[in-house]
N, C-alpha and C positions, 0 to 999 in steps of 0.2 A: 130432598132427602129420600131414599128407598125405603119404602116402607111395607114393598114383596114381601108378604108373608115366607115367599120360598127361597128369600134372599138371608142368611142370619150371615153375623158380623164374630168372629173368632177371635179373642183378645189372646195375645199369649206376651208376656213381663217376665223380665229376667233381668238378675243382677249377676256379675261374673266374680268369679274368687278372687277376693282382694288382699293382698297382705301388707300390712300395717304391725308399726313396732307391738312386739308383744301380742299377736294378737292376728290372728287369719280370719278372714270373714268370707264365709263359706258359700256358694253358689244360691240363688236364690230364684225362686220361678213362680207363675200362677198363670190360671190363663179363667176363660170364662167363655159366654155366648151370648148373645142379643140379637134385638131383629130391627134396632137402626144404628148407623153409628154413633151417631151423637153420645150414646147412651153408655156405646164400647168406650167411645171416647175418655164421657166425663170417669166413668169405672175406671178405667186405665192411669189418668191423672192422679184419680185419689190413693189409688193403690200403691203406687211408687210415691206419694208424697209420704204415707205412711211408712214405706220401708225406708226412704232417708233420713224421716226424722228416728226410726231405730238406730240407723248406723250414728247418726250425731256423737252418741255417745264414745264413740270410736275414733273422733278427730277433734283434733283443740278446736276450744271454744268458739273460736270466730270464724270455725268454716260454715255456712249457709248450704242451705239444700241442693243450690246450682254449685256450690262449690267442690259438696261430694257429689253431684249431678257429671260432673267435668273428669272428677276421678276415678270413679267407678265404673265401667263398664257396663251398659246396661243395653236391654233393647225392647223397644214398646212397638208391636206389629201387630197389625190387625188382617185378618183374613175374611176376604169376603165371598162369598160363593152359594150355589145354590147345591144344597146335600146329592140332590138328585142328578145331579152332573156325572157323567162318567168319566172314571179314574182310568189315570194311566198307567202303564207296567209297575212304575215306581211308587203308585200309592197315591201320588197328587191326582188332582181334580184336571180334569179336559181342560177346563176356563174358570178361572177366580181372579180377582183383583188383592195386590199386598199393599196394606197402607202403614208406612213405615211416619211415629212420630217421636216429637221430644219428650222429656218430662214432664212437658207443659201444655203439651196437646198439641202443640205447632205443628203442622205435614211438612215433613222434606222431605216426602217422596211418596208416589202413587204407581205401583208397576200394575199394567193387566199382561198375565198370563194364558194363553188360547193355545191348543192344537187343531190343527188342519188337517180333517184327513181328505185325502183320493185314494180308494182302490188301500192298496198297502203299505202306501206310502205318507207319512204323517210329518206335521212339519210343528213343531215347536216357537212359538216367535213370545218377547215379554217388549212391550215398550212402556216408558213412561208415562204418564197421563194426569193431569190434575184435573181438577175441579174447574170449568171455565175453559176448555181446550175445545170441546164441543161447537160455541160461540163462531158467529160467522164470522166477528173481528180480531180470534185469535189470531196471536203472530202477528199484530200491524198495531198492536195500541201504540208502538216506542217508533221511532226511525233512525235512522242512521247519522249521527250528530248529536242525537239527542244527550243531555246532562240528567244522570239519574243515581240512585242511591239503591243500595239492595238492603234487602229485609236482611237482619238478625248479623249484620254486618259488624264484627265484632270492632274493628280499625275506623268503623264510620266514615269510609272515603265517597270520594265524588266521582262517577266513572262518564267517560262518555262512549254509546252504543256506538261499535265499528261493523257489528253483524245484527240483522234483524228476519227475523225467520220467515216473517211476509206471510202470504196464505198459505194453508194447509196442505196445499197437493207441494209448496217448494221447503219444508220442514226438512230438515237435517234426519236421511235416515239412518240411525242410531241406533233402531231395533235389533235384537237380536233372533236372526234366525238359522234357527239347529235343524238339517236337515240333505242328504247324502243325493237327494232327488228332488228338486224344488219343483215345485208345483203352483198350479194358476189359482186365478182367484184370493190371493193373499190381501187379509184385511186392508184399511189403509192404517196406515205407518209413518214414522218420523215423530218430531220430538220437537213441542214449542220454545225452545232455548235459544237466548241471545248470546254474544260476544261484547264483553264491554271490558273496556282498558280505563287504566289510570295511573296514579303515581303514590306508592305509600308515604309513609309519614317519612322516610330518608332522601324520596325524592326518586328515587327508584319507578319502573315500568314494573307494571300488575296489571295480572288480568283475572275474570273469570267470567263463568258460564251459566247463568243464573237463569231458573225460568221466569218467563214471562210476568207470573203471579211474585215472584219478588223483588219484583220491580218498581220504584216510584221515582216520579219526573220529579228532579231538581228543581224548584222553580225561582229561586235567588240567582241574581246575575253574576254570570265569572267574569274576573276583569280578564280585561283582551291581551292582557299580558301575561296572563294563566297559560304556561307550557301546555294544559286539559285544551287551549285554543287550537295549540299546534296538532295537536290528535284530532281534535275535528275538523280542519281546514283540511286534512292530508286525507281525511275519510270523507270528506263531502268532496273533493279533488280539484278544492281552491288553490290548494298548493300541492306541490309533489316533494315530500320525503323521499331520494333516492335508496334504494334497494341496500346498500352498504352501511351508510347512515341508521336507517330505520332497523337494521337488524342489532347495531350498536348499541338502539334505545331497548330493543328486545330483549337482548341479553344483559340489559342491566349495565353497561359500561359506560353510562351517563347521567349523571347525576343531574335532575331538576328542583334546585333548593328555590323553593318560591314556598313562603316568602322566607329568606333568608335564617335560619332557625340559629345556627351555632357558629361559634368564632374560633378561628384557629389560633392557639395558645403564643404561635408564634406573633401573632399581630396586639398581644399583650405585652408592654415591657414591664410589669412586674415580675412574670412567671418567664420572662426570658433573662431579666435582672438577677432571679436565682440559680440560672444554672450555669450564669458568667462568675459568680462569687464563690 
């Protein structure tokens, strides 16, 4: 943890105007400063746990904190930077780091912010970055095959890695950079995120893009009959999914009912008995 006296941590909380029957609940903000985050951290959690349990009052009984957490629009960012940084035209800081979390303190996101200057030419760049991206093993804990689970997964599916971002210099560059005259010496760059596919609960093709850090190895066995086989055989290049085919599964115009969930009404002769009488 940073414990730079010349580094402080900028909480800034907000809730967005909500409107509810009988009833508008009006914009809401705070913000504060510290000199680690931990500390923005715990502050920030408490703060918004406080303001939902006011709005309680403002939604039937059995809605829970995550539940006006879900309805309310809110946003918990922490800014980190050092005072003594020089600002740019528009007021922000040369270089600071945004640490963007939940209600609950969880990180979904870590952006660093820097300009470059040469001469009079300045180059603006923001990439992603967690905590652990540093790591000389970043980008290679997972491979290509592999059966894994992502954090805070609301569907709880089982996905298998098709993309793996490998070492640091082969990172998907993803950064963004604003500038009319690019220039040399540009930090390094790119972005520790994988590709992992799967099938939701209709059977249906899903994907997403999840970093590294929400990541965890499935370690229970898929039976070899799990269609999740066929997407790893076709990404390890046991077998070949043709081009036609494979985009069939992409856009969802195949269904993989494993294992078997629902019956069609027709292969019932009660509910086909009813609509012959």
């Amino acid at each position: 943890m940073n414990t730079d006296k010349e580094t402080v941590f900028h909480i800034f909380l907000a809730t967005e105007e909500t409107i509810r029957p009988k009833v508008i609940i009006k914009q809401w903000g705070a913000s504060d400063v510290f000199y680690t985050l931990d500390e923005a951290v715990a502050a920030g959690v408490k703060a918004l746990d406080e303001r939902f349990a006011e709005l309680q009052e403002f939604f039937s009984d059995h809605w829970s904190k995550d539940d006006i957490a879900e309805d309310v629009g809110y946003q918990f960012i922490i800014y980190e930077y050092n005072p003594g940084v020089a600002r740019r035209e528009d007021g922000w800081w040369e270089e600071f780091v945004r640490w963007h979390f939940n209600h609950k303190g969880i990180l979904r996101e870590r952006i660093e912010n820097k300009a470059i200057r040469k001469g009079d030419n300045v180059d603006f760049y923001s990439t992603v970055r967690f905590p652990g991206d540093e790591a000389d093993d970043a980008g290679c804990k997972f491979n290509v095959g592999d059966f894994v689970t992502v954090a805070n997964d609301e569907n709880e599916l089982i996905y298998v890695v098709s993309h793996a971002p490998g070492k640091r210099e082969n990172w998907p560059k993803r950064f963004l950079i604003m500038s009319s005259s690019p220039i040399d010496n540009q930090p390094e760059s790119g972005e520790n995120f994988y590709t992992v596919d799967g099938f939701d609960s209709n059977g249906l093709f899903t994907h997403a893009h999840p970093h590294e850090s929400k990541l965890c190895r499935y370690e229970d066995a898929i039976p070899q009959d799990h269609p999740l086989q066929i997407l790893k055989k076709h990404y390890l290049g046991v077998i070949t999914i043709d081009d036609d085919m494979f985009d069939d599964i992409f856009s969802r115009r195949i269904i993989f009912d494993y294992p078997p969930k629902t019956r069609s009404w027709h292969t019932i002769p009660e509910l086909m008995d009813m609509v012959k009488k």
